[in-house]
Z-matrix of the N, CA and C atoms (Angstrom, degrees):
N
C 1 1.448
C 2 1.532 1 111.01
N 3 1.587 2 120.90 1 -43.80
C 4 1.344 3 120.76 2 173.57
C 5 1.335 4 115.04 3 -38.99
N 6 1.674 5 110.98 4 -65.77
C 7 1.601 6 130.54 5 -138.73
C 8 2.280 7 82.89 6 -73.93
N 9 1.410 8 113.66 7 -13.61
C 10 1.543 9 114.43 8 -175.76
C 11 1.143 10 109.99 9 -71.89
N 12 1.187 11 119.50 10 -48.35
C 13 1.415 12 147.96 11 -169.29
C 14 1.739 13 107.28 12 -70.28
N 15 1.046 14 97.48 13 -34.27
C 16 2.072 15 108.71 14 -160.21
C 17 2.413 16 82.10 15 -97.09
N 18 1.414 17 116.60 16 -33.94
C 19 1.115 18 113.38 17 -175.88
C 20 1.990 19 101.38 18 -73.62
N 21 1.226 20 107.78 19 -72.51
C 22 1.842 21 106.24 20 158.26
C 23 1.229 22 118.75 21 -20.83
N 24 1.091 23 128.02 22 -34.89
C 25 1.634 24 119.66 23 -166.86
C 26 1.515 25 104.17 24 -101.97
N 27 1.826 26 118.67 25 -16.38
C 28 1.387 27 103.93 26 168.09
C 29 1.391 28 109.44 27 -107.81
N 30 1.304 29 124.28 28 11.44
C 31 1.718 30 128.49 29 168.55
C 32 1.496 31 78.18 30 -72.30
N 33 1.236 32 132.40 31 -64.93
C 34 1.412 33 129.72 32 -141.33
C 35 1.825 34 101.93 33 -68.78
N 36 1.439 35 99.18 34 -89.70
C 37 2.105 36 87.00 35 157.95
C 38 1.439 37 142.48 36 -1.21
N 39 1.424 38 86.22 37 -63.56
C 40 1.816 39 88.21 38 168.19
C 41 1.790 40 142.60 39 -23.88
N 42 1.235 41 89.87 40 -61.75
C 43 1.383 42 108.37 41 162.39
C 44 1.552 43 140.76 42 -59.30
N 45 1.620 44 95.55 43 -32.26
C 46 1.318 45 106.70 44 -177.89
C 47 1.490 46 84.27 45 -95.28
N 48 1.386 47 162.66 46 -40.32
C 49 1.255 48 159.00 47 -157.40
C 50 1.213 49 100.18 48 -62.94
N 51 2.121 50 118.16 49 -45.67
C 52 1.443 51 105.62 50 -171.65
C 53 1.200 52 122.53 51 -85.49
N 54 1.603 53 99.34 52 -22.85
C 55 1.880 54 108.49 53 171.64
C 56 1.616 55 100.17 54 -48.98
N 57 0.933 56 137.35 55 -60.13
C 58 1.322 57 161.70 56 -129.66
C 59 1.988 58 84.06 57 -79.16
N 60 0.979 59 114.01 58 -64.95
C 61 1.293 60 131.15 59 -154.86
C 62 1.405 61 109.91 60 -78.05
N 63 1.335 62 108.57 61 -37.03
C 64 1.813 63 135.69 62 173.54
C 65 2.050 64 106.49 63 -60.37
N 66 1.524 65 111.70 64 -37.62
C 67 0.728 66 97.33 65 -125.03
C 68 1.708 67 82.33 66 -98.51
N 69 1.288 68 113.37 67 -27.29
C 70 1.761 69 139.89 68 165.38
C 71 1.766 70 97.44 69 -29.13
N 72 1.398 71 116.34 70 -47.37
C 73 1.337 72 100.02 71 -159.09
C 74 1.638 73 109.19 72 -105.08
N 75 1.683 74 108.81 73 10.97
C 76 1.369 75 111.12 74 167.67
C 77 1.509 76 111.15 75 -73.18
N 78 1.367 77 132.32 76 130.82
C 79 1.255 78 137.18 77 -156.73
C 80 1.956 79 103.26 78 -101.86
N 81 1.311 80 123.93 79 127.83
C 82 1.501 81 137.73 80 174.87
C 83 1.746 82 103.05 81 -11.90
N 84 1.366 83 108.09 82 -53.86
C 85 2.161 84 106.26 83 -172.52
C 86 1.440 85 94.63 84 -64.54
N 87 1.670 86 125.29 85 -37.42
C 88 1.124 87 99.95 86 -156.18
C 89 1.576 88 112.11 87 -88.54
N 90 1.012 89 109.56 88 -31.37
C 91 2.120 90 129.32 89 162.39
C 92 1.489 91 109.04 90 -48.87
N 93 1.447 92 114.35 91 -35.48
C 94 1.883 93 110.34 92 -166.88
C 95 1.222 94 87.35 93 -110.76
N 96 1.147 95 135.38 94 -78.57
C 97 1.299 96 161.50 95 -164.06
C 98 1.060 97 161.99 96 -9.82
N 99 1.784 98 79.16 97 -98.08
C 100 1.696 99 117.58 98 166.06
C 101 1.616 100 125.73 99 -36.60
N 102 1.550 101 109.96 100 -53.26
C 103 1.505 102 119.74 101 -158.80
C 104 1.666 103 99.97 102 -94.25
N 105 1.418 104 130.16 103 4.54
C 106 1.213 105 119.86 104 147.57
C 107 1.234 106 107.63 105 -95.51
N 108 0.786 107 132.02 106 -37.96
C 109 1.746 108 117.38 107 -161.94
C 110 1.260 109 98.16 108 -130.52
N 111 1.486 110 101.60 109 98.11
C 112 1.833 111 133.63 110 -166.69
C 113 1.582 112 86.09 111 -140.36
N 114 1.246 113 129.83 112 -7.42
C 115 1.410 114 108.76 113 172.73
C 116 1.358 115 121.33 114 91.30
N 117 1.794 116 108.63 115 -5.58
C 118 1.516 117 108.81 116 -175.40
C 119 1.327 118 98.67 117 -125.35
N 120 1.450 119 118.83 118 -19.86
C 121 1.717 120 136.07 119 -153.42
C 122 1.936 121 89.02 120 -79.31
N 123 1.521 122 103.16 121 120.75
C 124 1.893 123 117.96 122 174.89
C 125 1.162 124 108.81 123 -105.08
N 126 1.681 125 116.78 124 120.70
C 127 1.693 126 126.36 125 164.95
C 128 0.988 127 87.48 126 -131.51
N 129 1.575 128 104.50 127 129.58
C 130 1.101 129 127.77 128 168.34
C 131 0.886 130 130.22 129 80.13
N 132 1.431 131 129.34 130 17.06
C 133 1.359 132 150.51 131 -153.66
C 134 1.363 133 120.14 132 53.40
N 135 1.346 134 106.88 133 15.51
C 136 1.720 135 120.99 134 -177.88
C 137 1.707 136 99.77 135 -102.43
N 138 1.334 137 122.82 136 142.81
C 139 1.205 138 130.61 137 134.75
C 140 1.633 139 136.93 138 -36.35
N 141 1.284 140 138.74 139 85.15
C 142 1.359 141 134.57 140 -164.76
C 143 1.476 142 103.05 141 -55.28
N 144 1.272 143 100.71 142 153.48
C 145 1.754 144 108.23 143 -165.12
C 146 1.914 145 89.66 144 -72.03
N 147 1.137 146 102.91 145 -175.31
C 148 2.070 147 110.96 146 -176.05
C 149 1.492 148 80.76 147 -120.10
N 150 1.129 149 84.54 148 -165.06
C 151 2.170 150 120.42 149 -162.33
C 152 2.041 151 82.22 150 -88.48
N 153 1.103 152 85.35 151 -90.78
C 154 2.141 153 78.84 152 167.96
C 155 1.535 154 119.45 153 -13.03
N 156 0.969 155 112.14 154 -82.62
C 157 1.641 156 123.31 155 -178.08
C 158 1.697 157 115.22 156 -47.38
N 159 0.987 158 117.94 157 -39.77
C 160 1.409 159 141.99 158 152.91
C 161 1.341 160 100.46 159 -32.48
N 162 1.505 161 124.50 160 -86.76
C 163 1.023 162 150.61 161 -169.95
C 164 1.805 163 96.08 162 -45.93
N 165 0.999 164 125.45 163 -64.57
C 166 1.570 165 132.81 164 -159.45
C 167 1.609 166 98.86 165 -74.14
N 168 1.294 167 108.94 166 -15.17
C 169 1.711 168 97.22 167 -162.08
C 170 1.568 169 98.27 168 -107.41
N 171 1.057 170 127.98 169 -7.09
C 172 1.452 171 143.59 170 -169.41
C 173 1.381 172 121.56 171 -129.98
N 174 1.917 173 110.85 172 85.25
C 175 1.370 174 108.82 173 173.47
C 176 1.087 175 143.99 174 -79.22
N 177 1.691 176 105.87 175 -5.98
C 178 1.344 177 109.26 176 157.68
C 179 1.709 178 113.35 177 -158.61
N 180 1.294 179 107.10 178 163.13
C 181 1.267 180 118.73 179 -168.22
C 182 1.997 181 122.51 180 -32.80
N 183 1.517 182 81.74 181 -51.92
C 184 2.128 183 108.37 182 170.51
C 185 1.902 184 77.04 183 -52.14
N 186 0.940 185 142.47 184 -111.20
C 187 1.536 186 157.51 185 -129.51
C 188 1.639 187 91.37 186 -46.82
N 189 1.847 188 130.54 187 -47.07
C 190 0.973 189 113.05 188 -163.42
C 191 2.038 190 95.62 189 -81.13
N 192 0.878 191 125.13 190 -61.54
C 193 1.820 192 119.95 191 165.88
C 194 1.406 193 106.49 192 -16.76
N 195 1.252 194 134.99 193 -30.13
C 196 1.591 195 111.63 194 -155.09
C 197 1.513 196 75.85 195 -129.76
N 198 1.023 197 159.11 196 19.04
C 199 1.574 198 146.35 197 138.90
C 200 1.352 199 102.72 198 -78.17
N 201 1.569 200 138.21 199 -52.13
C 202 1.301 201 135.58 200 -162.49
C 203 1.672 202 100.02 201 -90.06
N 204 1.338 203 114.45 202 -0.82
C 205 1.663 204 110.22 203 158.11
C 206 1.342 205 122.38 204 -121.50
N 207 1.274 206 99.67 205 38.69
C 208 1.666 207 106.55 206 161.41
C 209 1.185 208 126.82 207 -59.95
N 210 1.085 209 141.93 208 166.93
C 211 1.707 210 128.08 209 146.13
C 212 1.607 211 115.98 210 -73.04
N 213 1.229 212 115.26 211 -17.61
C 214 1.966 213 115.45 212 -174.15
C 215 1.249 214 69.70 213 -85.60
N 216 1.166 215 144.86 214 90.92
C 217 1.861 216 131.36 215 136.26
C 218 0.758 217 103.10 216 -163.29
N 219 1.312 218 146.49 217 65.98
C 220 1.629 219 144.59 218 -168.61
C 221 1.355 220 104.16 219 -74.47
N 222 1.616 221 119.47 220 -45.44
C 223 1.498 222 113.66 221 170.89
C 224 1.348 223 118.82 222 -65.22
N 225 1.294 224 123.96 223 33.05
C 226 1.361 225 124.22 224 176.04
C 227 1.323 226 105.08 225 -126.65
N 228 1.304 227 131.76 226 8.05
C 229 1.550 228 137.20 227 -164.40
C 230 1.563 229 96.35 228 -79.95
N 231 1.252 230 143.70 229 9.93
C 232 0.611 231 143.72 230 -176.00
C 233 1.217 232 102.54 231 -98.79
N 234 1.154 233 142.21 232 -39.93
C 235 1.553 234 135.45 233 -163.13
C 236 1.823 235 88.51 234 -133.49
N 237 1.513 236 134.06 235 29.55
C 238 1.273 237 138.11 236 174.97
C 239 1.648 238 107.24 237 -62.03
N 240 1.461 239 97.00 238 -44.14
C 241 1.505 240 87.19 239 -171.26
C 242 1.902 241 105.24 240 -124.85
N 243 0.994 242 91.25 241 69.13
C 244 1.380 243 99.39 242 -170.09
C 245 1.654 244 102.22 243 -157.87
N 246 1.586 245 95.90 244 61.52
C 247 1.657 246 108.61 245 165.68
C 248 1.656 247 126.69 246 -47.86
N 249 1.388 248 101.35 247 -49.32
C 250 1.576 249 91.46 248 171.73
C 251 1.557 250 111.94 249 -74.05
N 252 0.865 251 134.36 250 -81.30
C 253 1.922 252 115.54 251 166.91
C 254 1.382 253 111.63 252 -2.23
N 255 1.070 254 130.18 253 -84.75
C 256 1.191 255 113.43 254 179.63
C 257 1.729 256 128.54 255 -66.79
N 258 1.121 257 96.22 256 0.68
C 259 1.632 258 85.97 257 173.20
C 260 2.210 259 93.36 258 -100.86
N 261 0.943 260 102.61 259 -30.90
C 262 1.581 261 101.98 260 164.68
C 263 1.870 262 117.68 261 -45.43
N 264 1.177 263 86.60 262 -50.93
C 265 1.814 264 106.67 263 -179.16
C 266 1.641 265 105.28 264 -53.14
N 267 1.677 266 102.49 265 -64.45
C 268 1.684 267 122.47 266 166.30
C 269 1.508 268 125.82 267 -34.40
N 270 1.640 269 114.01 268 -37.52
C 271 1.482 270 140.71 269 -173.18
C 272 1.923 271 95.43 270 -66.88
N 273 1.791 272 106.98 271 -72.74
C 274 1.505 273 144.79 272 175.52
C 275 1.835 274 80.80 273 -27.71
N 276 1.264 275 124.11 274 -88.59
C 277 1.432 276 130.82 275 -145.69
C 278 1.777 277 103.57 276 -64.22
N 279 1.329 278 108.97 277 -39.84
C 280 1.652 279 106.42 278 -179.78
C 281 1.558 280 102.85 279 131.05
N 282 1.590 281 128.75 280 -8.85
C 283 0.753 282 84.08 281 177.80
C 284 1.868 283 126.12 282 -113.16
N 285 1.545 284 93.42 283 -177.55
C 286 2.091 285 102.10 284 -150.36
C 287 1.912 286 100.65 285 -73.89
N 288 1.646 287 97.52 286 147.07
C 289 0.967 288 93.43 287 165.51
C 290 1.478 289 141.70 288 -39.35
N 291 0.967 290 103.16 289 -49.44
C 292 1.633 291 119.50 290 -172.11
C 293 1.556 292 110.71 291 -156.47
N 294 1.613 293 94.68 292 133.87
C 295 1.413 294 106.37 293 -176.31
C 296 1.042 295 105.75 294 -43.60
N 297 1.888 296 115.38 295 160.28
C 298 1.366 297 129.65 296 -174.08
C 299 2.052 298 97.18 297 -101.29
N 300 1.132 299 95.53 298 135.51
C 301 1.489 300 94.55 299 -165.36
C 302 1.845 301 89.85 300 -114.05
């Protein structure tokens, strides 16, 4: 009856052990990110910019914070006031703190 009981309790565990473990190596773009701006995803009848385009249009971290806290970005209210997240996100893609002067 023990060894049933001690087997039940790691059928049950299991799952949450690998979620748990799975979930460590999903990276900030791809958790916030990723699944809008894949490059195919349309608001507004616009194309959402990609991880690339991102990258090219944003030279530094200050520039990517104050694009995703605009007011034209309402679908961004989500990470609006959540400067470190997005400067985390900014870090993830490459780009530099602060312009090179």
């Amino acid at each position: 009856m023990g060894i049933k009981v001690v087997r039940f309790f790691i059928v049950l565990a299991l799952p949450f052990l690998l979620a748990v473990s799975v979930e460590a190596d999903v990276s900030m773009w791809e958790r916030m990110c990723g699944a809008c701006h894949d490059g195919t995803t349309v608001l507004n009848g616009k194309v959402v910019v990609d991880k690339e385009q991102i990258k090219a249009k944003y030279k530094t971290l200050d520039d990517l914070v104050k694009a995703v806290s605009c007011e034209g970005a309402p679908c961004m209210n989500i990470l609006k006031h959540d400067e470190k997240l997005v400067r985390q996100v900014g870090k993830e893609l490459g780009i530099k703190d602060t312009a090179k002067k």
